[in-house]
N, C-alpha and C positions, 0 to 999 in steps of 0.2 A: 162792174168788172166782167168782161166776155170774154171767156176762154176758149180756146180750141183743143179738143183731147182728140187726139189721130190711133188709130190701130189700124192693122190688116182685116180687122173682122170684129167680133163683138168683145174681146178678149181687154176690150181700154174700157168697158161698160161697170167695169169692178171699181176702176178708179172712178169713173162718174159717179156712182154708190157714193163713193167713202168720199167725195168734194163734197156732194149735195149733204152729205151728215153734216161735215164739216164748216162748209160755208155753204148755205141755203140761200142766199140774195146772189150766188153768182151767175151770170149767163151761160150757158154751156153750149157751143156748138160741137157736132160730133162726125167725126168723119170715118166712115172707113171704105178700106182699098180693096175691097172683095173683088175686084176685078182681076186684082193681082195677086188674090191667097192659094197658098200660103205664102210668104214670105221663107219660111223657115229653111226650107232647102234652095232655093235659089242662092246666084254666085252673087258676091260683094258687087261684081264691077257692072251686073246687071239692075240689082237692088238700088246703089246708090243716087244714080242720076235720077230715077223714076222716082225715088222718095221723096229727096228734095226739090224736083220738079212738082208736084200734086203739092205738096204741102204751101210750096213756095205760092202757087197758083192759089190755090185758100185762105191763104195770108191776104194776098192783092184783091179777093172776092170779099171775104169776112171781116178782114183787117180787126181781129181781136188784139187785146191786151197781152196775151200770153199765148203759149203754144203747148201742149202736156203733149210730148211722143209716151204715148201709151203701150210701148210697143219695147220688147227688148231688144229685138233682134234691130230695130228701124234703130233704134238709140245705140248701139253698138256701132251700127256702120256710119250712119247719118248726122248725126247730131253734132259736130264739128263742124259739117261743113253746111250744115243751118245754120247755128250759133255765126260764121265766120259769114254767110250772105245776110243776115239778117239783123237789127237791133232790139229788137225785140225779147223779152226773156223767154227759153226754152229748158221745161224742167225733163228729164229723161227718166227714164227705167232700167235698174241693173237688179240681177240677181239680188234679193237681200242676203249676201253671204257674212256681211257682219254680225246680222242679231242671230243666224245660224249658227256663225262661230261660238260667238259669245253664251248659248242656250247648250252644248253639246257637254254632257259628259265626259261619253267614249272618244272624244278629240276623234271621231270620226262625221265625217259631216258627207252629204250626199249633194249633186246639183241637178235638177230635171229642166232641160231647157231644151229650146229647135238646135238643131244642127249647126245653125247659122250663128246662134249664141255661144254654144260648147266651144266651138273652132276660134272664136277670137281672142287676140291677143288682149284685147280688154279686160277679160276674163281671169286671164292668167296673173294681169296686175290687181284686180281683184281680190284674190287668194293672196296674191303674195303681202298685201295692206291690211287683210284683215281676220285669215286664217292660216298663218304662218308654223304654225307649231299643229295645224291639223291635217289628218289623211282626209284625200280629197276622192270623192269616186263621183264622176259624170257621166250624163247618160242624155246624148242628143235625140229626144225619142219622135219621130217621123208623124204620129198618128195623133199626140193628145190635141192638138189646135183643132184638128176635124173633129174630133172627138168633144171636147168642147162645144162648137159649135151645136154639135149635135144634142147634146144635154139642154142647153139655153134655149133651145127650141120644143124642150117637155120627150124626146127622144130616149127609150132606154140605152146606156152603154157601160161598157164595162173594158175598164180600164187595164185590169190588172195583169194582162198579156203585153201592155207595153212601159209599164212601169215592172216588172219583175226583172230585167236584164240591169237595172241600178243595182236590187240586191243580190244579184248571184254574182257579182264582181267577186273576184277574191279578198278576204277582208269586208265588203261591204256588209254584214251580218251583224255588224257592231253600229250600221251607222244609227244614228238618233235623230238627226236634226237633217231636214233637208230644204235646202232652198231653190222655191218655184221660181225659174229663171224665163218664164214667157206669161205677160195677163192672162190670157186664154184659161191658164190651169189653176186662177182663180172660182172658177165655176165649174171644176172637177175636186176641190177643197175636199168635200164630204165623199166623196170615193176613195182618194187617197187614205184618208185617216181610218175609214172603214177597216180598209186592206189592212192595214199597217199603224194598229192604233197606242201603238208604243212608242211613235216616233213622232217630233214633232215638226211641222209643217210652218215653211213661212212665206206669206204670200206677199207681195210686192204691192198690192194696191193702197191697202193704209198707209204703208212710207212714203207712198209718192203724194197721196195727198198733202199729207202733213208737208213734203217739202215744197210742193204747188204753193200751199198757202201763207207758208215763210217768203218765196223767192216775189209774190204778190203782195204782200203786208204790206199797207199803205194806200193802195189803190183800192177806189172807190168801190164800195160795198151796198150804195144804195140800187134799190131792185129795179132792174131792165125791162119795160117791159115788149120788146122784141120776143117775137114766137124763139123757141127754142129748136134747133131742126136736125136731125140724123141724115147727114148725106151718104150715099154709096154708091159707090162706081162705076157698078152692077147694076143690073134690075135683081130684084128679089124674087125667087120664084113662090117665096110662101110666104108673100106680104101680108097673106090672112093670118096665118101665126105669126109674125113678126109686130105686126102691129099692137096688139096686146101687149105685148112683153116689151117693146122700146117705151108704149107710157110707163110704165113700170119705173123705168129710170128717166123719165122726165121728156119724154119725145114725143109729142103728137102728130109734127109734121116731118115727113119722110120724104125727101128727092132721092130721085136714082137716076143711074147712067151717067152717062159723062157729065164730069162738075166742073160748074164755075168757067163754063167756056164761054 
């Protein structure tokens, strides 16, 4: 089985984590769009064509089994009109606001996501499917994807100037549970909980595994042996750090710059 996991940046590298625990024989190609990050505050009508273009372009190069948007914001805007060009299965990322809902005492819940995530109407059907009876406080916070990035590369940072306007919301002092609505702030996990070690945190990359390898089920599982390879967009300016840290999750071989032309 060869999959393709797409992010903006390193932020889909959580779910490659939790695949490789999960299913260890499967191929992994990994893409990201660092050419184009962030994603998070960019406009819908600028984001969409570009996504499905690149990915669609990766498709016809890699021609994987499957497709993982690793990404919330790209599966928010995107992922319809992949799904609607392509036959292919494409498993997405949203907010995990169910097992948020579901873990909350105070029926107060928090959502830390990009901008681009907060603002969609997706979102809103979200809450309404799966946190109906709970107060909602959101917080499209501008900084943690760089911020992220910056940690994944061994960088000190410190979060807690852009995560503090969740809880000084009115009301938000009760929240308990909050649900990480962008990959990225999977490898900011232990900062958060730090700050705020009363509240529980839910990160999106375990569920998506798990639904990866339900939407997969069936398809062959004997081992690949094709290089595994991290493409990006980009050049890398600190491919001497990066390289370390992409074997880490299974990448030894790195292209950059324009892909798959």
């Amino acid at each position: 089985m060869h999959l393709l996991v797409f992010d903006s940046g390193i932020g889909g590298l959580g779910v490659v984590r939790e695949i490789r625990r999960l299913q260890p024989h499967a191929r992994i190609s990994y893409l990201a769009d660092i050419g184009f990050f962030p994603y998070g505050e960019k406009p819908d009508a600028v984001l969409l064509p570009h996504i499905v273009g690149l990915i669609g372009k990766a498709i016809e190069f890699l021609k994987p089994d499957a497709v993982v948007v690793a990404c919330n914001t790209a599966s928010t805007i995107a992922l319809a009109a992949l799904r609607a060009a392509y036959a292919l299965p494409f498993i997405g990322c949203v907010p995990p606001i169910k097992p948020a809902a579901a873990a909350s005492k105070t029926r107060v819940i928090g959502i830390l996501a990009t901008a681009a995530t907060v603002r969609r109407a997706y979102l809103r059907e979200l809450i309404e499917a799966f946190a109906p009876d709970c107060e909602i406080h959101s917080l499209g916070a501008p900084t943690l994807a760089e911020l992220a990035e910056r940690k994944f590369r061994g960088q000190a940072v410190d979060v807690a100037s852009a995560v503090a306007p969740l809880f000084s919301q009115p009301g938000a002092e009760r929240i308990d549970a909050v649900a990480l609505g962008c990959t990225h702030y999977t490898f900011l996990h232990p900062e958060f909980e730090a700050l705020y070690p009363d509240v529980k945190w839910f990160d999106p990359a375990l569920p998506v595994a798990r639904r990866t390898l339900a939407v997969t089920e069936g398809f062959s599982t004997a081992p690949e042996p094709q290089a595994e390879v991290a493409w990006f967009t980009a050049a890398l300016p600190d491919l001497d750090v990066m390289r370390p840290r992409l074997a880490e999750f299974g990448f030894y071989e790195i292209r950059q710059g324009p892909c798959f032309s």
